[in-house]
C-alpha angles and dihedrals in degrees: 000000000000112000111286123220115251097249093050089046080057096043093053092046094052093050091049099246125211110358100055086043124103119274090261097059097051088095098030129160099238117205134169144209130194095262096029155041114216124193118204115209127180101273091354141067124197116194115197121199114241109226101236144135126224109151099252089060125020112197104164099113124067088231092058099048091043080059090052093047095049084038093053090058107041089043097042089048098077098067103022103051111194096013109090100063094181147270114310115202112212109216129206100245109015126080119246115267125190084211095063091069128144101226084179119049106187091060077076093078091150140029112254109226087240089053111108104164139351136232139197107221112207135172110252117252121217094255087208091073110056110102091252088063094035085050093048085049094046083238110168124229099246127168099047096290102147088050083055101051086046098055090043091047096049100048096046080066110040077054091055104040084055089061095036093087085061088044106105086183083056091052088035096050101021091076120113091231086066110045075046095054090046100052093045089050078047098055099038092053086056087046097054095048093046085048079055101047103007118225132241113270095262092043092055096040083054086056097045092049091047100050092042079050092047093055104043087046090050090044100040089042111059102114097054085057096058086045092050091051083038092060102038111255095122095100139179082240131158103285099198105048099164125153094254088058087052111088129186103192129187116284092040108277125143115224133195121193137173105042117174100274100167094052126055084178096059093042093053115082152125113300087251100050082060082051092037097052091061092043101061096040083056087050095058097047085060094251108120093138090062079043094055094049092057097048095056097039080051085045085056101041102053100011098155083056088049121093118163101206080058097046096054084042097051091036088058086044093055099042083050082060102053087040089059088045083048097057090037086061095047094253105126092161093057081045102058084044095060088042089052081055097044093051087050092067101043081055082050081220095172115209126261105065141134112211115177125199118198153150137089136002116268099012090118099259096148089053090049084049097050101044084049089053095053087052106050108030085238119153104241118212114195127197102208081060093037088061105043080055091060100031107023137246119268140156100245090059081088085062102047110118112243106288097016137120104346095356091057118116082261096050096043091047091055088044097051086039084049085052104037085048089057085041089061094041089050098038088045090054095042101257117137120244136214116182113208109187129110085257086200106162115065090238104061084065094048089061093057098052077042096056088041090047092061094037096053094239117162104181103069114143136164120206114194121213118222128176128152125264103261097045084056110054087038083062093051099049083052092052093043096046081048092053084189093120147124092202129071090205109142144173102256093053091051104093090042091056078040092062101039094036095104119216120250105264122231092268089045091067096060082085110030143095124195114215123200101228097203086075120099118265102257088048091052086046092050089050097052093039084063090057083072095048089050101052085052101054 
């Protein structure tokens, strides 16, 4: 059994587990949550309240732990029919029995002096097939699955929207004061933790631009917000839809566990953050094809609830959300990653793109690369590390004369054909692309509108580095006296890159900003983001 936390340890002790415990739990898998301890028994799972307290759910009291739990069944059976067996009180002096359960909670309107504790008894579900595990083993989605989750998934919230003008939690917390007042407690929980352990650049300009996003969106769309709680898509909906909640069992059903029972406030929501919710966790998992699918079959299926503005709104909002659970857990590389994700859908950068960086040596295109990367969620692909993949890495390649070794025509040729190769298997399956390499001879570029041209892309774009000679050289003495480099790039080879880097034709600036790389970060990003915008008017 992994280490416990103390509090779990205690909570265990005090229910007697697992002697007093049925037969099938005597060698349960134990697991806990933040919120909870589950207990996974051979065809049963008992799930047992901790009793905390974090603000957004306050479970220090027995009472209070005995309302989750009822909660957590009734909720959880709407979308998870025959799961959620009931609430199971554990008593001071009895044994546990399965029998003893309670199938209707609300029949537990108060706490027995013998209750101790309650738990919530489930069927076990075949943890195989939920869609994180069928993602991590490439299973495909057969039998009209996703055509089921769609349809369970709609109607759970045309049904919904239908009760939701009776709802007084969807006028309470529909209002554009509250989602306000969430994404601002959102934000400043992220500041203050970046305050704490700062963020990379990229990491703190994403949180910047999220948060400037957040604001103007809140503040332009008012309106639509009023028209969203007027018409009835502010829902008591799931809350937590992620792909490890979403089950496709034997025999064809669809099942959704793990709603937000403990917070009617962060259950209830606009139909897209639900949608949203899924999306982005799909997106993080590198599946935005299977993203995209869903969308449109939602789109489909409800077109008059979808509205796209809302769903890039709500899907920032959500990936703000797992980046301040990330930090909270002590996890700032998962969280720049979320924020990296978040900052992807307030530039509406829409997966599939290409987007090349090139130029000299030592103008700062990797950094550019890099800060782009952490902007947009794109896979980058650089050629110094490309090549130290194929040829090796050793000490004396700071020593090879320009064109030599490595760096010889046959060398470069097998590194670009290694990089366009991992290009076609990431654009085919979704994923987002940019290219980092000096990209000198005409036809290397070719290759890449080439390559965009037989795979349909639209978004191809090439972003030229420029900076003057001195600040150059003066960069690449820093970076030769650092040593702390992929790239092998050095003074003395300078002027003969200079003389074989071949200049961007006429047709080739259809498709190229040129980006001044004595401006500040932030400055070169926003250049090249406008060459999106651009390719969309």
């Amino acid at each position: 059994m992994a280490t416990l936390s103390p509090i779990t340890s205690e909570l265990l002790e005090r229910v007697g587990f697992p002697a007093h415990f049925p037969d099938e739990f005597q060698n349960a898998t134990v697991l806990e949550t933040h919120i909870s301890v589950v207990l996974i028994g051979n065809t049963h799972v008992l799930k047992l309240k901790k009793p905390v307290n974090f603000g957004f759910v306050d479970h220090r009291e027995l009472a209070a732990r005995i309302r989750s739990a009822a909660n957590e069944v009734l909720l959880n059976r709407r979308l998870a029919d025959g799961v959620y067996l009931g609430v199971l009180p554990i008593t001071r002096d009895s044994p546990l029995r399965l029998a003893d359960v309670i199938e209707n909670p609300s029949e537990m309107l108060s706490v027995s002096t013998n209750t101790i504790e309650i738990s919530v008894l489930m069927r076990r579900l075949d943890q195989e097939q939920n869609l994180r595990a069928m993602i991590e083993r490439n299973a495909s989605l057969e039998g009209g699955n996703l055509e089921k989750l769609i349809e369970k998934l709609s109607t759970f919230h045309h049904s919904q929207v239908t009760k939701s003008g009776q709802s007084t939690a969807s006028k309470r917390y529909g209002t554009l004061e509250q989602i306000k007042m969430i994404c601002q407690e959102n934000l400043a929980v992220l500041k203050e933790h970046a305050r704490k352990q700062p963020l990379s650049d990229g990491g703190r300009h994403a949180l910047e631009y999220v948060e400037c996003y957040t604001n103007l969106f809140l503040s332009e769309r008012a309106e639509l917000f009023a028209e969203r709680l007027r018409d009835g898509f502010i829902i008591n909906g799931h809350g937590d839809l992620r792909t490890e909640h979403i089950y496709f069992e034997t025999g064809g059903a669809v099942t959704i566990i793990d709603c937000v029972e403990f917070s009617e406030s962060l259950r209830t929501g606009d139909v897209m953050s639900d949608l949203a919710f899924l999306r982005m966790d799909l997106d993080f998992r590198l599946q935005p094809k299977l993203a995209e699918t869903i969308i449109e079959q939602y789109r489909e299926a409800l077109p008059g609830y979808f509205d796209e503005q809302l769903l890039d709104f709500y899907s920032a909002y959500r990936a703000m959300v797992r980046a301040k659970v990330e930090v909270l857990k002590g996890t700032p590389v998962r969280a720049e990653l979320y924020l990296a994700l978040a900052c992807r859908y307030a530039l509406a950068l829409t997966p599939p793109f290409i987007l090349v960086i090139f130029g000299m040596m030592g103008v700062g295109k990797s950094t550019l690369a890099e800060f782009l990367q952490s902007l947009s969620y794109a896979t980058l692909i650089q050629s110094d590390r490309v090549r130290k993949d194929l040829f090796g890495r050793a000490e004396s390649d700071r020593t090879l004369a320009f064109g030599t070794g490595k760096y010889s025509p046959e060398a470069t040729a097998k590194t670009y054909q290694a990089m366009f190769h991992r290009t076609e298997q990431l654009i085919r399956q979704g994923q987002s692309v940019i290219l980092d390499a000096s990209f000198a001879q005409g036809n290397q570029r070719a290759q890449v509108r080439k390559l965009a041209s037989a795979l349909h892309l639209e978004d191809c774009h090439f972003v030229l580095c420029r900076l003057d000679e001195e600040s150059t050289r003066a960069r690449l003495e820093k970076r030769e006296r650092s040593g702390d480099t992929w790239s092998d790039g050095r003074r003395e080879l300078l002027e003969r890159q200079r003389a074989s880097f071949e200049d961007v034709t006429t047709d080739e600036q259809l498709s190229l900003v040129t980006v001044d790389m004595s401006l500040p970060i932030f400055s070169q990003a926003t250049a090249v983001l406008e060459c999106f915008e651009r390719s969309r008017i």
